[in-house]
N, C-alpha and C positions, 0 to 999 in steps of 0.2 A: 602372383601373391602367394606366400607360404602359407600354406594348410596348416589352422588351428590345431596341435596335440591336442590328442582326446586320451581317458582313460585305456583305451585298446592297444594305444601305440606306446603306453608307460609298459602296460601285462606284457608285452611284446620283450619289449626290451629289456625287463626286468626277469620273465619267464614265470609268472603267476598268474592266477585267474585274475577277471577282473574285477570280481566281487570282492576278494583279499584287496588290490589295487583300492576301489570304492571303500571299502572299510579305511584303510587308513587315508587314505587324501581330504574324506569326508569327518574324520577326528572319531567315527563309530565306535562305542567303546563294550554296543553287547555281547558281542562274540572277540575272545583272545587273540591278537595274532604276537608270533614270533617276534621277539625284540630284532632278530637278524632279520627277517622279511620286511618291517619295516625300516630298516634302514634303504633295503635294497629297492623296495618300493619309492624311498624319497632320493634317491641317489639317480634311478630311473627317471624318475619326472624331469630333476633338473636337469637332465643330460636333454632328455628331448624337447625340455623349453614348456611344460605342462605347467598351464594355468586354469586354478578352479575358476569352475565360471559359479562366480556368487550368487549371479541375479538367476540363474535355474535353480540352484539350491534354495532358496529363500523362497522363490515362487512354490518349491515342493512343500517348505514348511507353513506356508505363507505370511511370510515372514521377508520383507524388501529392505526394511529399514530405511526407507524414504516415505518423505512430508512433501507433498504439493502444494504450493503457493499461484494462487488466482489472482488475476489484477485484470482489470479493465485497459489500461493502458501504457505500453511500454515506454511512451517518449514523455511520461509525464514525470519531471523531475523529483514528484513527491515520495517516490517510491521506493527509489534505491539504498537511501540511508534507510528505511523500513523493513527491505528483503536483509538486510546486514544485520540489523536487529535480529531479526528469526533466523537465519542461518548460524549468528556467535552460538545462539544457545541450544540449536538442533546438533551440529557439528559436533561439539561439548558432549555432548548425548550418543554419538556417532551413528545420526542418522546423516541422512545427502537428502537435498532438498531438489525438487522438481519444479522450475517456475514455469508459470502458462499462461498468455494473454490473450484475450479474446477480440478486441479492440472495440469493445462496447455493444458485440453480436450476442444476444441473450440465445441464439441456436448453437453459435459456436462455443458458450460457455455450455450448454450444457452436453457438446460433444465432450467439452473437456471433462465433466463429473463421469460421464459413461466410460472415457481415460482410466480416471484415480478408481475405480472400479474395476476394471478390465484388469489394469496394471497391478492391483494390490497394492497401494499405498496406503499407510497403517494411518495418516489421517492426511487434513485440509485444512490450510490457514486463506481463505475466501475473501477477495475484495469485490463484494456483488455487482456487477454493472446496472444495473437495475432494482427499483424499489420491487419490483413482479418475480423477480429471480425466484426460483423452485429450488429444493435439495432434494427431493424426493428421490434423487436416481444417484444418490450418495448411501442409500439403506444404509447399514452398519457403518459405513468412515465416521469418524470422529471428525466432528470439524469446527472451529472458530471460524467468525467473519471479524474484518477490518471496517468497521460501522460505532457510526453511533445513534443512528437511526433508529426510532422508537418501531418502523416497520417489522424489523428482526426481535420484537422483544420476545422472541417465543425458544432464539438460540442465543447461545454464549456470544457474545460480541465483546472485540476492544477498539476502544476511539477515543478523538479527544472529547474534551469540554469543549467544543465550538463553541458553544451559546456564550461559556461566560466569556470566552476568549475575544466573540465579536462584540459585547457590552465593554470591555475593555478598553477596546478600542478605539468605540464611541463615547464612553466615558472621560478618557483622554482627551480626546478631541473638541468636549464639551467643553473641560475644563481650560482650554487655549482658547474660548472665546465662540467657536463655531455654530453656527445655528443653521446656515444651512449646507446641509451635508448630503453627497448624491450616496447612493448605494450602488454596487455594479454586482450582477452573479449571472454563472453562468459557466462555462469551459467546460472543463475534466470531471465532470462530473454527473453524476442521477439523479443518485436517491434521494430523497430526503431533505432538498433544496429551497423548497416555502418557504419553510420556517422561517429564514433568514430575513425576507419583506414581512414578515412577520414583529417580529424580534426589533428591524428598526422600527416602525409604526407602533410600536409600544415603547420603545424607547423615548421619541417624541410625545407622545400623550402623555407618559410622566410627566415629563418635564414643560407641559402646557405649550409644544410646539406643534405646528401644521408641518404635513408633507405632505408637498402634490406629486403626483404620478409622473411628472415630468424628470423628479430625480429618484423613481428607480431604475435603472436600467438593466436590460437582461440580454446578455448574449448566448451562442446555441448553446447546448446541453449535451452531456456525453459526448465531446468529440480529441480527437488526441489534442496536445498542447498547441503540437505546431497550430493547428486550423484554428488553435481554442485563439492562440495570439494574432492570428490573421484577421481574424473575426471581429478581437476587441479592437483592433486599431482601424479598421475602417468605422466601430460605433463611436468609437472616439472621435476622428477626425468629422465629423458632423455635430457630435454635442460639445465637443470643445471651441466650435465656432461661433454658440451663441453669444449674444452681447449680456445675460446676465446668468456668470457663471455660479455656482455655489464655491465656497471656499475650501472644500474639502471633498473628497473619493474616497470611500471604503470599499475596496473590492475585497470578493467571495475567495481566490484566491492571487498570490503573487505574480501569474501568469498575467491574468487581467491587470492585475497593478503596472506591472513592468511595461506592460500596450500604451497604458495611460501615460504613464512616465515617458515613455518615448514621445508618443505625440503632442504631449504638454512640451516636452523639450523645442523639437521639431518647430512649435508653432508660437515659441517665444514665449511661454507663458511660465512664471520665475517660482519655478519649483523649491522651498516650500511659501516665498513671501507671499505669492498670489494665490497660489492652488496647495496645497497637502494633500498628499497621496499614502494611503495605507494598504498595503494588502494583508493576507493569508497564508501560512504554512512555515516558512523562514528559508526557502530555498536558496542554493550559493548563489546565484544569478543576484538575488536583492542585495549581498553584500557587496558587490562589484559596477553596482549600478552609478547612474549622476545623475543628482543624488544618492547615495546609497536609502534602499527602500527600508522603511516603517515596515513592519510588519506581526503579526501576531503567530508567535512559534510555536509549532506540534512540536514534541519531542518525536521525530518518528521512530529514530532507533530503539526509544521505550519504548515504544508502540509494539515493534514486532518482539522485542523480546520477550515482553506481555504476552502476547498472542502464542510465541511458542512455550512456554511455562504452562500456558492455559491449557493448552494442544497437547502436549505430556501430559498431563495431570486428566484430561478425558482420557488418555491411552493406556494410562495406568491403572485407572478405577476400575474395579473391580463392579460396581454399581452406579447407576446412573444418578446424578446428583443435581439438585437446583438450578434454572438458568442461571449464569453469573453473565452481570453486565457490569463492565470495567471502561472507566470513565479517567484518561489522564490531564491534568492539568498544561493549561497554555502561559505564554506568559508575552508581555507587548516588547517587541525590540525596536527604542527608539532611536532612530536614525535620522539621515539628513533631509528625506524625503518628506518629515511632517514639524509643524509649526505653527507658533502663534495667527490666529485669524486676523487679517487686516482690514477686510471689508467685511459685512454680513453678518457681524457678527452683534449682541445686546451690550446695553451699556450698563 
């Protein structure tokens, strides 16, 4: 392998020191040098293939012009229209972004903050795996999280309107007739997850309905997609076998929806005349579906772009400023997967 040219081997070939070499390859402009020396300085470099190395200069200044981006898990399809989000508008800015997953180990996220410290990255755009998640070993980085969890109200957070986005949905579903409707949660997910048994059990007492505990349903927590979809389809193939189904499924997100969907398929059951299924996020997966899947859409490319605007605007400030928490709206995509109630439903 050919040896990386260094400044030694520019002075060399050029015949100057290499403080004169470092003055001009580094743009230094406190001390003069010769319009002819520089030339002969850059005429030098290019000959011998000299390349500034950026990231030791910027560590000297500290100064990297890279943004770290945290996520809990990579195989989770919610993310990537998200990292494109922050990246348009980092890029834009001419920083380079640093992605790092943890895969839901709160030890190995917080090797990664000791990382974005170590490394000097000027800040942190954080998808917390955990409601317990620590910053403390972020001292001075600037950071957003990707939350909308009341747990973080103490930093900057962007996320959607979940809450009204799963009312949405139920709302919809109310309005086709529906009265008994299961709830599913559970997959790619942590923090700040109750709420949602929460949220439907208020939903119902509005509207002077019972819910028995038989239709919530909760599969594992925190785990990547792939196992999040393994998981739902074996709790499916046991609750879609009872003899009195509800006429509707809201899942937590389209992972869980897409489990159900399969196995409703699978087991003959006539998606949406018998059963409607809705999920969470809008991922391409629900448009390609059969059905194609109901679902309630994040915008997540706004999402990250939010977050990076956020993330400059901490790195600019001169002083430290109010928590700001940024809440983006959802909205329902109706597809082939949800539909008027035919049983179960009041008259």
């Amino acid at each position: 392998m050919k040896k990386r040219a260094t400044i030694v081997d520019v002075a060399k070939e050029c015949g100057v020191s290499q403080a004169t070499v470092a003055r001009v390859l580094n743009g230094q402009t406190g001390i003069r040098t010769k319009e002819s020396t520089k030339k002969r300085v850059l005429a030098a470099a290019k000959k011998v293939g000299y390349q500034r190395n950026a990231i030791a200069a910027n560590f000297r200044l500290q100064q990297t012009n890279s943004i770290a981006v945290s996520i809990a898990d990579i195989t989770n399809p919610f993310f990537p229209e998200l990292v494109k989000g922050i990246q348009e508008v980092l890029r834009a800015e001419g920083y380079s972004v640093i992605q790092l997953y943890n895969d839901w180990d709160t030890d190995v996220e917080q090797e990664h903050f000791d990382y974005m410290v170590r490394t000097c990255v000027e800040g942190a755009i954080i998808s917390p795996s955990a409601s317990t998640t620590r910053f403390d070993a972020l001292q001075s980085t600037p950071f957003v999280l990707l939350s909308n969890s009341d747990k973080f109200s103490m930093h900057d957070t962007v996320g959607n309107d979940s809450r009204s986005g799963m009312r949405l949905a139920l709302e919809r579903l109310y309005q086709l007739g529906h009265r008994r409707i299961a709830l599913f949660v559970g997959g790619s997910m942590r923090s700040g997850s109750n709420w949602r048994a929460e949220l439907f059990r208020e939903f119902h007492r509005e509207r002077g309905l019972s819910v028995g505990s038989d239709l919530i349903l909760e599969s594992d927590y925190g785990v990547s997609s792939t196992s999040s979809f393994v998981a739902a389809r074996k709790i499916m193939n046991s609750f879609l076998d009872q003899p009195d189904l509800p006429t509707a499924i809201f899942s937590s997100n389209d992972i869980l929806a897409l489990a159900t969907l399969q196995v409703a398929n699978e087991k003959g059951i006539d998606v949406p005349d018998r059963l409607s299924v809705v999920g969470m996020d809008g991922i391409f997966s629900g448009e390609v579906s059969y059905p194609p899947l109901t679902t309630v859409q994040k915008n997540r490319r706004e999402i990250g772009r939010t977050a990076a605007v956020a993330l400059l605007d901490k790195i600019r400030s001169s002083k430290e400023g109010p928590v700001r928490r940024q809440l983006l709206g959802c909205k329902l995509l109706e597809r082939g997967s949800m539909g008027p109630a035919t049983s179960g439903s009041v008259d």
